[in-house]
C-alpha positions in Angstrom: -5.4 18.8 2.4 -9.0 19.3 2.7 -10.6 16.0 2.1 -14.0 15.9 0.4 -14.0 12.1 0.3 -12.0 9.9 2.4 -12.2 6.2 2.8 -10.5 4.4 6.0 -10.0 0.1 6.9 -8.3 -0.6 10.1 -6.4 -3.6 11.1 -5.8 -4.8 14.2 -2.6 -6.1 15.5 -1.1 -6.9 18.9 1.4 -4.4 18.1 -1.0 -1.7 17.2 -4.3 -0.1 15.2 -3.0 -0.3 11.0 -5.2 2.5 9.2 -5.2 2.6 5.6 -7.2 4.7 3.3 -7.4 7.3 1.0 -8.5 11.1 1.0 -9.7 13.3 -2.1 -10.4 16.5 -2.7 -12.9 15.6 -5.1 -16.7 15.1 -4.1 -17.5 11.2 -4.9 -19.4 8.2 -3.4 -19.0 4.6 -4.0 -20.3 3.0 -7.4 -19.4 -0.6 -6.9 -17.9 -3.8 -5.5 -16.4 -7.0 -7.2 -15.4 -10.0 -5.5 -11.8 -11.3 -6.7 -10.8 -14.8 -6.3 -8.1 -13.9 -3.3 -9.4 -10.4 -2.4 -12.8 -7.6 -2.4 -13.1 -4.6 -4.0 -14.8 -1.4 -3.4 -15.1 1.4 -6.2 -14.8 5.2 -6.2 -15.7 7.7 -8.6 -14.8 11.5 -7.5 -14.8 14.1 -10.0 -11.7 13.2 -11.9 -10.6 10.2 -10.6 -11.8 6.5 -10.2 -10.4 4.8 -7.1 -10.3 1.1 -7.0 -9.9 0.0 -3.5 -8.5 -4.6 -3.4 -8.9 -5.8 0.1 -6.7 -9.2 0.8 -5.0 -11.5 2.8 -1.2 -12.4 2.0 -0.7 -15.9 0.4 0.8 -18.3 2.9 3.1 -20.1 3.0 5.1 -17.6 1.7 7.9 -18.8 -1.2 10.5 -20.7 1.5 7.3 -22.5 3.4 6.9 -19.8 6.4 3.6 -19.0 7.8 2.1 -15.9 9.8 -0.1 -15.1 12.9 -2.2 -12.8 10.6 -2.1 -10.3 7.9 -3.6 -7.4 5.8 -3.1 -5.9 2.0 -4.8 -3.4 0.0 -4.4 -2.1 -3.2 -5.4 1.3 -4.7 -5.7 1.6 -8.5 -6.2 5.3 -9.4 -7.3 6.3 -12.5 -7.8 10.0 -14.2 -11.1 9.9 -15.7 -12.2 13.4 -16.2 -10.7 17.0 -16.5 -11.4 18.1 -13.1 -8.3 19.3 -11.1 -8.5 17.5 -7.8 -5.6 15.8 -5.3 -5.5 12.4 -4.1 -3.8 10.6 -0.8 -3.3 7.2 0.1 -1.9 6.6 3.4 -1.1 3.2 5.4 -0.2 4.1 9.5 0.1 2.8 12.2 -1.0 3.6 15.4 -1.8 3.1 18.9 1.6 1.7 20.0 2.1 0.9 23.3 5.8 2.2 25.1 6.9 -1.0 24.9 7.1 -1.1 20.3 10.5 0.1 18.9 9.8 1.2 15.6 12.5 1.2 12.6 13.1 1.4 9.3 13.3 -2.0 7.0 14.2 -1.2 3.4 14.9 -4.0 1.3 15.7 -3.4 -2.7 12.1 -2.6 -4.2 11.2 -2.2 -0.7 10.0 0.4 1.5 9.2 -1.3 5.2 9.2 -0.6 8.9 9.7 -2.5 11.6 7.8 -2.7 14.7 8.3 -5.5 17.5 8.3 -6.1 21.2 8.9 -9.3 23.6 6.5 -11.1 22.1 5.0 -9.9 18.3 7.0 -8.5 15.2 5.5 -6.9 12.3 6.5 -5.4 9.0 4.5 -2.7 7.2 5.9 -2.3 3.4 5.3 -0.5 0.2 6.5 -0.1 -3.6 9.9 1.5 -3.3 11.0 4.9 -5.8 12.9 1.9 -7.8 10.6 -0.2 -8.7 8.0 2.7 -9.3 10.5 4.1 -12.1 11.0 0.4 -13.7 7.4 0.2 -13.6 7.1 3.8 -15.4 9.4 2.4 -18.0 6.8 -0.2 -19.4 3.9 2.2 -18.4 2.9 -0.8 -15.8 0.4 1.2 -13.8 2.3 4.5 -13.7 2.8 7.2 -16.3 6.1 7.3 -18.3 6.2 11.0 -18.1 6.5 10.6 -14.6 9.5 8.2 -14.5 12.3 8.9 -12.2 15.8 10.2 -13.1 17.9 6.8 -12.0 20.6 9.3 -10.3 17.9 10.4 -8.0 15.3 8.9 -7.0 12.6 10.3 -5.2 9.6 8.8 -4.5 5.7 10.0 -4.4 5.5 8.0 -1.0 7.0 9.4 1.8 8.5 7.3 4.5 6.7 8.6 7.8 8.4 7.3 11.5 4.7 4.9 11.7 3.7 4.4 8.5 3.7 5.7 4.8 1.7 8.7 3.0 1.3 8.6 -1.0 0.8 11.4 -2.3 1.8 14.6 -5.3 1.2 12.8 -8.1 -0.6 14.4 -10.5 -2.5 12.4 -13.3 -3.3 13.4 -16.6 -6.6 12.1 -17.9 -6.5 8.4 -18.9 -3.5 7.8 -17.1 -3.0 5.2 -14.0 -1.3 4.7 -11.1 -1.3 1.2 -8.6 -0.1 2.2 -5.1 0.1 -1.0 -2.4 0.2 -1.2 1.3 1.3 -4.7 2.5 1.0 -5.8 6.8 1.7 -8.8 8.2 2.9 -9.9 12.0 4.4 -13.1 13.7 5.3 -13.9 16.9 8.8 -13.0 17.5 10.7 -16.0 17.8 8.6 -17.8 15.0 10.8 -17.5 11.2 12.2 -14.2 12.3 11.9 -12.8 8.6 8.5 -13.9 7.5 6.5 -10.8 8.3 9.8 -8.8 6.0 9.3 -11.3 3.4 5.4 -11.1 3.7 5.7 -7.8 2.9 8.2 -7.8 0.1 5.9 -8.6 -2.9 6.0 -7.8 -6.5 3.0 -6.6 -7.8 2.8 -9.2 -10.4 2.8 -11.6 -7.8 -0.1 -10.0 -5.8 -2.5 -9.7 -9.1 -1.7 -13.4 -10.0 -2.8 -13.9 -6.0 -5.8 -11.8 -5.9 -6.8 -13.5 -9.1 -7.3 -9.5 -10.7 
């Protein structure tokens, strides 16, 4: 889409450039920042929509004592605020990969992740999975009820790219929210082989408590 305000944090890993961010068609400029105990904050307001932007670091040691080399989060709490028709995408890539990166696909339940690694560095990119997006819809958790998911099918508003994953076709009626998250994390290879998968596989519960939000 034509983008009339975009937003873009990159990451750098040995494994690659992560690039998260959002695009609107919206015109809009920044109106704020918050600190959080765990985590920043920056705020948007487009025509419709305000866009709430949590920068943060994954808690470590993670649940079964592992640690990681480094890692990245980010949070994007959407909310329709006005009547103005515009679209929204959040996207979380990444790029830059050397020949030597196989990339794969990691899906764990409530889990959308890929996988990339080498000789030497693994890393895990994840996201909210259809499934967890519908049982969220069901308590209106940060997604609209209207919009829950037929449990026969699911199909979720985040696609599943071969580097990465794009958010995007859902349409907000005004007062209604969405929370969309983008977890990174990366190890070396031969240190707790799951870490950067289990780093990555977070509730969103877990991240607010975390973030302090």
């Amino acid at each position: 889409m034509e983008a009339k305000l975009t937003y873009e944090r990159e990451f750098k890993t040995p494994l690659g450039l992560v690039r998260c961010g959002f695009m609107a068609s919206g015109i809009g400029s920044i109106t704020g920042t918050e600190s959080y105990t765990n985590g920043n904050a920056e705020t948007f307001k487009t025509e419709g929509h305000q866009i709430e932007i949590i920068s943060f670091k994954i808690m470590t040691p993670l649940f079964n004592g592992d640690t990681l080399a480094d890692s990245s989060g980010w949070i994007f709490r959407i909310e329709k605020t006005g009547d103005s028709t515009e679209t929204i995408e959040t996207y979380c890539m990444l790029d830059k990969i050397s020949n030597e990166v196989l990339l794969n696909q990691a899906p764990g339940e409530h889990l959308d992740a890929l996988e990339a690694s080498h000789n030497d560095w693994m890393l895990h990119l994840g996201t909210e999975d259809a499934e967890i997006f519908n049982a969220r819809a069901e308590i209106e958790d940060w997604f609209p009820r209207r919009l829950q998911y037929k449990t026969a099918d699911f199909k979720s508003i985040t696609k599943v790219k071969q580097n990465g994953f794009v958010t995007k076709d859902f349409e907000l009626h005004k007062s209604e929210k969405i929370h969309i998250q983008y977890l990174v994390a990366y190890n070396k290879k031969d240190d707790h082989k799951e870490s950067t998968w289990l780093a990555v596989d977070q509730a969103k519960k877990s991240l607010e408590n975390w973030i302090g939000i």
